[in-house]
C-alpha positions as CSV (number, residue, x, y, z in Angstrom):
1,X,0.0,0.0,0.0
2,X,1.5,3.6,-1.0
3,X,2.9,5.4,2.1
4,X,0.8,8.6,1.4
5,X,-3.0,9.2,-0.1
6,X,-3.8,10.2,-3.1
7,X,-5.4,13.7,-3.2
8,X,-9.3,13.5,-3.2
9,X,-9.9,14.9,-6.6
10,X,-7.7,11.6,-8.4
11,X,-9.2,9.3,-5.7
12,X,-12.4,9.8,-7.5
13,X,-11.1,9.4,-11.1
14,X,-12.5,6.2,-12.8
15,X,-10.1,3.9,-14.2
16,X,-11.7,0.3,-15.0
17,X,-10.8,2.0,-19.0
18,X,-7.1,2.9,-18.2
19,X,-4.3,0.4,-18.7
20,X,-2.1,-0.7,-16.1
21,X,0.5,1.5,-16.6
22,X,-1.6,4.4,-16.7
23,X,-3.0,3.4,-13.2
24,X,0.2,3.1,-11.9
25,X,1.8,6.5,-13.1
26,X,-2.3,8.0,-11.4
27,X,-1.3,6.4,-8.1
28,X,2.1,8.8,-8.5
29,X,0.0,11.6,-10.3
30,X,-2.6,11.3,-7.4
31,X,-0.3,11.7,-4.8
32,X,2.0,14.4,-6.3
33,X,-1.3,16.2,-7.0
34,X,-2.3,16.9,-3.4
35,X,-0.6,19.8,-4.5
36,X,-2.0,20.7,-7.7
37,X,0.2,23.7,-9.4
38,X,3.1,21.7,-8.2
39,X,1.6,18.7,-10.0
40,X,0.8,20.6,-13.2
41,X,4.4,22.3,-13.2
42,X,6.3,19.1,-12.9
43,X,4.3,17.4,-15.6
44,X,4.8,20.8,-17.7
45,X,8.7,20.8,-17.5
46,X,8.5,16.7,-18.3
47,X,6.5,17.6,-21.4
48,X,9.1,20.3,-22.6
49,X,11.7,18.8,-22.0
50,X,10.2,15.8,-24.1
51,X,8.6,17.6,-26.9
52,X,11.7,20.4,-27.4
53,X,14.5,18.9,-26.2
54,X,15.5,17.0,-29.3
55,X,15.9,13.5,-27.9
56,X,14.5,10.6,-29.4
57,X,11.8,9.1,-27.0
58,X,13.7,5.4,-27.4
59,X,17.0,7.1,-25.5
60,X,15.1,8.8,-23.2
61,X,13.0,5.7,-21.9
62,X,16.5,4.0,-21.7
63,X,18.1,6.5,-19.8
64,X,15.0,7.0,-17.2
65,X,15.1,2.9,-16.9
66,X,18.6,2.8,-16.0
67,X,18.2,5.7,-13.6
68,X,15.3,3.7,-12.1
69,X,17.0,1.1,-11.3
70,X,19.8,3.3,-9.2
71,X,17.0,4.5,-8.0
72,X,15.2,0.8,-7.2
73,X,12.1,2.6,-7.5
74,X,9.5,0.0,-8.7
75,X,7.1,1.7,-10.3
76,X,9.4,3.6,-12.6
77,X,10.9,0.3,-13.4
78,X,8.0,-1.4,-14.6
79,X,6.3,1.0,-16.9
80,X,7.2,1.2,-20.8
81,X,6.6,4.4,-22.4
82,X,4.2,3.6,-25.6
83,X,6.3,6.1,-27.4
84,X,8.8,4.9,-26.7
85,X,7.9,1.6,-28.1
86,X,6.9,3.5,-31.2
87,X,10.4,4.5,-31.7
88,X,11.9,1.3,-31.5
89,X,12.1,0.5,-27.8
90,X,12.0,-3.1,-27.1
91,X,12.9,-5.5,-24.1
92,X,15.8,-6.7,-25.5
93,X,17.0,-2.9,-25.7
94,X,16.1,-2.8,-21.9
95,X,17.7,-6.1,-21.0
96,X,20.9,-4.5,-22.6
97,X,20.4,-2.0,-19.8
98,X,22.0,-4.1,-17.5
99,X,25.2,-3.9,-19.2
100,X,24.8,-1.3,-21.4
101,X,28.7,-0.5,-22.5
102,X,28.8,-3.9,-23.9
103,X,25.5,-4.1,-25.5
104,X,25.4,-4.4,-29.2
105,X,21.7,-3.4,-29.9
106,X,22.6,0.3,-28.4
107,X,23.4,3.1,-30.4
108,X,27.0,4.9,-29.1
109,X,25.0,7.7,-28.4
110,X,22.5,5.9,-26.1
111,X,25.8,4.4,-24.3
112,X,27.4,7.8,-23.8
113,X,24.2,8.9,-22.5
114,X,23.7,6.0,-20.4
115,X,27.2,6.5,-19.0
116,X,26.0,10.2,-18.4
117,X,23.2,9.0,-16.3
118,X,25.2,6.2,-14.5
119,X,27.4,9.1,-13.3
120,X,24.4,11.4,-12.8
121,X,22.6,8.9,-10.5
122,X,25.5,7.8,-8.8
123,X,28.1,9.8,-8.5
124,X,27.6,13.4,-10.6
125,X,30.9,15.3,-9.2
126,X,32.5,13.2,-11.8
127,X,30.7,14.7,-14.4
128,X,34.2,16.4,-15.8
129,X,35.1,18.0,-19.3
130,X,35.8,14.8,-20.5
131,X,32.3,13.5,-19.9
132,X,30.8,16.5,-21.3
133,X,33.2,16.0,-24.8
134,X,32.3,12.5,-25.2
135,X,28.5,14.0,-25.2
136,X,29.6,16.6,-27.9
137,X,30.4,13.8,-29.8
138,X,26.6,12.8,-30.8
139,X,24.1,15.7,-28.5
140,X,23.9,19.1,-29.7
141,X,24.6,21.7,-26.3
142,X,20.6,22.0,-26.5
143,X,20.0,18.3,-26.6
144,X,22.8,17.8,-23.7
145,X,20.9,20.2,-21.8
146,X,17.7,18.1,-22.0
147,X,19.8,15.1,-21.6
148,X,20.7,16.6,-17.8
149,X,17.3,18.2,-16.8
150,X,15.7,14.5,-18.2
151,X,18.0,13.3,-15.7
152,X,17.5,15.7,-13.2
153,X,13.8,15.0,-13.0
154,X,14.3,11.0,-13.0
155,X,16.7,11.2,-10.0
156,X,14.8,13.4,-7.9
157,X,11.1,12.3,-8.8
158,X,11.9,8.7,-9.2
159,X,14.0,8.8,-5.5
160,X,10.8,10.6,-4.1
161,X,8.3,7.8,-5.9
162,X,10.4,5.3,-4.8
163,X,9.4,6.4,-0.7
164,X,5.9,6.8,-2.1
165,X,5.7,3.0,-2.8
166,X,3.1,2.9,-4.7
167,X,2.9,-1.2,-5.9
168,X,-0.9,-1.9,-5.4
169,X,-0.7,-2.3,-9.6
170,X,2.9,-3.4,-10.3
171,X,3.5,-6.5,-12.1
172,X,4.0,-9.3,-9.3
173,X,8.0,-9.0,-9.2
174,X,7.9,-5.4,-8.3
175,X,5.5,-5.7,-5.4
176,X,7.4,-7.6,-2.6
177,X,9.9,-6.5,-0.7
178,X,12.6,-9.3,-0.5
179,X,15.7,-6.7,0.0
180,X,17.5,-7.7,-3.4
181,X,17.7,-5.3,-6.1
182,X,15.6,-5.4,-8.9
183,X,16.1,-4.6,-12.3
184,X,14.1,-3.7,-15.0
185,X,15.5,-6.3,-17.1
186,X,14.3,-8.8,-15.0
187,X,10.9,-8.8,-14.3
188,X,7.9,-8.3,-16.3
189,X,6.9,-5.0,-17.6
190,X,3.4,-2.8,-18.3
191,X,2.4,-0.6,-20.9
192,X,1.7,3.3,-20.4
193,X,0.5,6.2,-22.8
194,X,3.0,8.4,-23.2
């Protein structure tokens, strides 16, 4: 059961017609919205950062699945972004999360961006020049910019979610609460507009 209530105004939202995934991102929507201009600012900057910050949806799925699971926050984990699916996303891609420097179905610019979040997520002081060339090397300084606020919003909001625990819809795997990691290459996954 989540740690906090959803706000009254999602508590009385139908959703016997939304898809598992989409009931799973309104138990996170309901609680975030027990403050509602907070609510519709944070989903604001995620939608400009998605629609005008140049980066395929496919990369930024990957990067916010890998950040997840620094995170270990479950419902983040389990969810697939239909657009992302749209533009190519599969769960072979997201099994190569796991390792993703040695995967051969990832672009080398989805594993120097997956490197950027690796460092983001776990230890962004060494975020150096270096870090920021091998970017240069495939981002634009508009699309790197994205790249770090897309990451800036998974870190905090996914670390924040992850105290939430909202599981009363997750996929099985995800509910429990065995102590072990998990991984979003290892457990089943749901589908979520978006």
């Amino acid at each position: 059961m989540a740690r906090l209530e959803s706000s009254d105004a999602f508590a009385a939202i139908p959703t016997t017609d939304l898809g598992r995934g989409d009931r799973i991102n309104l138990g996170v929507a309901g609680i975030m919205s027990r403050l509602p201009d907070v609510a519709a600012a944070v989903g604001g900057v995620t939608a400009a950062i998605r629609e005008s910050g140049g980066l395929a949806p496919r990369l930024m799925e990957l990067v916010r699945l890998r950040i997840a699971f620094h995170n270990q926050c479950r419902s983040c984990m389990s969810i697939r972004y239909q657009s992302a699916i749209d533009d190519g996303l599969t769960e072979d891609a997201v099994c190569s999360l796991e390792r993703p420097a040695e995967a051969p179905d990832l672009t080398d610019a989805e594993r120097e961006a997956l490197r950027f979040a690796d460092l983001f997520a776990t230890n962004h002081l060494s975020i150096d020049d270096s870090v920021y060339d091998g970017l240069r090397g495939y981002f634009t300084e508009d699309q790197i910019v994205a790249l770090g606020l897309h990451c800036a919003m998974c870190v905090g909001l996914g670390r924040l979610a992850a105290t939430w625990h909202v599981v009363e819809e997750l996929p099985e795997e995800f509910r429990g609460d065995s102590g072990a990691p998990l991984a979003p290459w290892s457990a089943s996954s749901v589908v979520a507009s978006g």
